[in-house]
N, C-alpha and C positions, 0 to 999 in steps of 0.2 A: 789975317785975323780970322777967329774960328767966328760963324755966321751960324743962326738956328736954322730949319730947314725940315719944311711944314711935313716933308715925306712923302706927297702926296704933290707937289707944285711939276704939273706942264707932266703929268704922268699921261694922258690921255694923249699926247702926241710920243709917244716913247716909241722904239723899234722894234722889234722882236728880237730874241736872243740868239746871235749867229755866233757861236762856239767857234767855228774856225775864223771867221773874223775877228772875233774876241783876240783869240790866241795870235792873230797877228798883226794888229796894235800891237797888246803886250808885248809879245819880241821887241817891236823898235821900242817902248816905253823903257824895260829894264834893262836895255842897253848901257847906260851909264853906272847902275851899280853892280858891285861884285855878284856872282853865282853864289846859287847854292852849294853849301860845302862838297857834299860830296861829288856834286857836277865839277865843281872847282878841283878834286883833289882826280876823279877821272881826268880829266885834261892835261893833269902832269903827270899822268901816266900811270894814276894808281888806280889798275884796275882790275884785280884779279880779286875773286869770291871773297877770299880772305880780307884782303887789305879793305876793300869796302865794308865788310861786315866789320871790322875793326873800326872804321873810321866812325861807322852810323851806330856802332856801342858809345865812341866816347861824346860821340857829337849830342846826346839824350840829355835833356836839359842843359845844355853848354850854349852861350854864342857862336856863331859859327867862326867866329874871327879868331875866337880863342881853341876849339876845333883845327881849324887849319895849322895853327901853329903848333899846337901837341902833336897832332897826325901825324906832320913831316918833319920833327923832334925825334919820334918813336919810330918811323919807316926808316933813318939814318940809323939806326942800331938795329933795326932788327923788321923785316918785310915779310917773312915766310912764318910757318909754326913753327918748322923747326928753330929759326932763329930766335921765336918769342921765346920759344922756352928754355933758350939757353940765358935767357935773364931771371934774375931772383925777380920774386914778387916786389921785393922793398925798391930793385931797379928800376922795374916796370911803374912802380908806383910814383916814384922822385921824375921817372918821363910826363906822366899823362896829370901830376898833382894837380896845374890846373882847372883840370875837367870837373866839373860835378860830379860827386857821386863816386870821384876816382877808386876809393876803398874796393867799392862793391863792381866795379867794370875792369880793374885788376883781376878778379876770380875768374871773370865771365872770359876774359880774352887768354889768359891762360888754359880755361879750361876747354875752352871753343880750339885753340893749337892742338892740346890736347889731345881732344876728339882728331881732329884732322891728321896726325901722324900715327894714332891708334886705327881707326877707322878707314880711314878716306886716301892712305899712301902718300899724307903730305899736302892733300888739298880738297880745299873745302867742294862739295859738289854746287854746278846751281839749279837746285833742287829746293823745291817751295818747304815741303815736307820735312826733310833736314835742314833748312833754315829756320824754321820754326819752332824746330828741337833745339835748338842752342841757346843756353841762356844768355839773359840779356838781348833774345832777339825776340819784336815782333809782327806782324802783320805791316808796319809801314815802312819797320828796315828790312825785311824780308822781299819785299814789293821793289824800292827802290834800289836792292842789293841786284836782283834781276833783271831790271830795267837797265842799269845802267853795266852792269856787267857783263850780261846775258843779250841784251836785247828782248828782250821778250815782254810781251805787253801787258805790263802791270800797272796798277794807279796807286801811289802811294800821296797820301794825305795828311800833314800833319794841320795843326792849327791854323796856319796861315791860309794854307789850301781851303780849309773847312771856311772860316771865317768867310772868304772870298765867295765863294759859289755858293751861300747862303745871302749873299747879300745882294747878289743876282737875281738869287730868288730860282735859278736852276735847282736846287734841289732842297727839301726842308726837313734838316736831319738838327738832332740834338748832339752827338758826337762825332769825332773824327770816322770812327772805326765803320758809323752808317754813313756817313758819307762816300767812303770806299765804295760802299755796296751800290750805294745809287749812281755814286757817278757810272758804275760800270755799264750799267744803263742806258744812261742819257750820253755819255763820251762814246764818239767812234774810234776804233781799237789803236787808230795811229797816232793820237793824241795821247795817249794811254800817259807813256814815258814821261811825256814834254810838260804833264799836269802840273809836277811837284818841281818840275825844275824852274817854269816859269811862275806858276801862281806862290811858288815861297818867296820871290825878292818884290813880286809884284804886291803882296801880301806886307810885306815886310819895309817897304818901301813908298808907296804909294796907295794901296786900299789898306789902311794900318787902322790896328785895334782903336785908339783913340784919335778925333779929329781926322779921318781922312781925307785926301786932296783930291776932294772930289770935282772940284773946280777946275784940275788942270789933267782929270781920270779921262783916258782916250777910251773908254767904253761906256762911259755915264750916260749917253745917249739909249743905253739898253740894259743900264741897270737899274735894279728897283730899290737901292738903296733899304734892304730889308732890316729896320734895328739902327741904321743910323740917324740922330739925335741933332748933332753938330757936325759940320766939316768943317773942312778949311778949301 
């Protein structure tokens, strides 16, 4: 049952904020639910510039569950640019219809192949620069495209990320995009990656936009609970 929760109760004995202990609760916490999509769609193997920057176009406003199933619908026909583009728009459309938005991420992913057999000899670079030339891409699919393609240490942040490390109280940003900026900050470079992979199911699943489970949260002991109301 959701409980009120004064925001302010047994704060005086609180811990300080250890980011790397954070981050390892969390690991064993979201152990039981699924990954983040495109964490989930690397691990089967789909991990080239491309097929990431593909997956993190249709996954924009999408569930992820619904995400995973379009992606590996669409990779069974067609995995490369050059193979997108040997589909009609209206093919490509009838793959990814159930994604949000599908009209307008149809353009984006044909014209992003496009680019990549005009330009780039068939493949996308992983290049910050030319990622963020591509429509349809930006700053946090851009981030996560490289992270998890590239290796290289980037912090990608979507709502649930933001949501989380504001509630902390680690950083006090009003949008996703400044959160980026600070976490770069306050995060050491080797957590960079690991931000968006854990803090989205953690986010998602246990510190969650309404009534979070803060009663069974392995970090409450060092969170300031910033902005929440009720829990559970």
């Amino acid at each position: 049952m959701p409980r009120q929760t004064a925001a302010v109760e047994a704060k005086s004995a609180q811990k300080p904020l250890n980011v790397a202990v954070a981050f390892r609760r969390i690991r064993k916490a979201i152990r039981p639910y699924p990954k983040a999509a495109m964490f989930q769609l690397a691990d089967e193997g789909y991990r080239t510039v491309f097929e990431l920057v593909v997956s993190c176009i249709i996954s924009v406003r999408t569930r992820d569950e619904v995400t995973l199933a379009v992606t590996r619908r669409l990779f069974e026909k067609a995995r490369t640019p050059a193979a997108m583009l040997s589909l009609s728009p209206d093919e490509l459309d009838d793959l990814i219809r159930p994604s949000t938005f599908h009209e307008n991420k149809v353009r984006s992913i044909l014209a992003i192949a496009r680019r990549a057999v005009n330009e780039f000899d068939g493949r996308i670079p992983a290049d910050s620069a030319v990622l963020l030339g591509l429509p349809g891409v930006g700053p946090k699919c851009a981030n996560l495209v490289l992270g998890i393609a590239a290796g290289r240490p980037c912090i990608s942040v979507d709502v649930h990320v933001h949501r989380v490390v504001n509630r902390w109280g680690l950083v006090q940003t009003t949008t996703p995009e400044r959160t980026m900026t600070a976490l770069e900050e306050k995060l050491p470079r080797r957590l960079w990656v690991e931000t968006n992979e854990l803090l989205m199911p953690f986010g998602k699943h246990v510190c969650t936009g309404i009534l979070p489970h803060c009663s069974t949260c392995p970090v409450l002991d060092t969170c300031r609970q910033i902005g929440v109301t009720t829990h559970r």
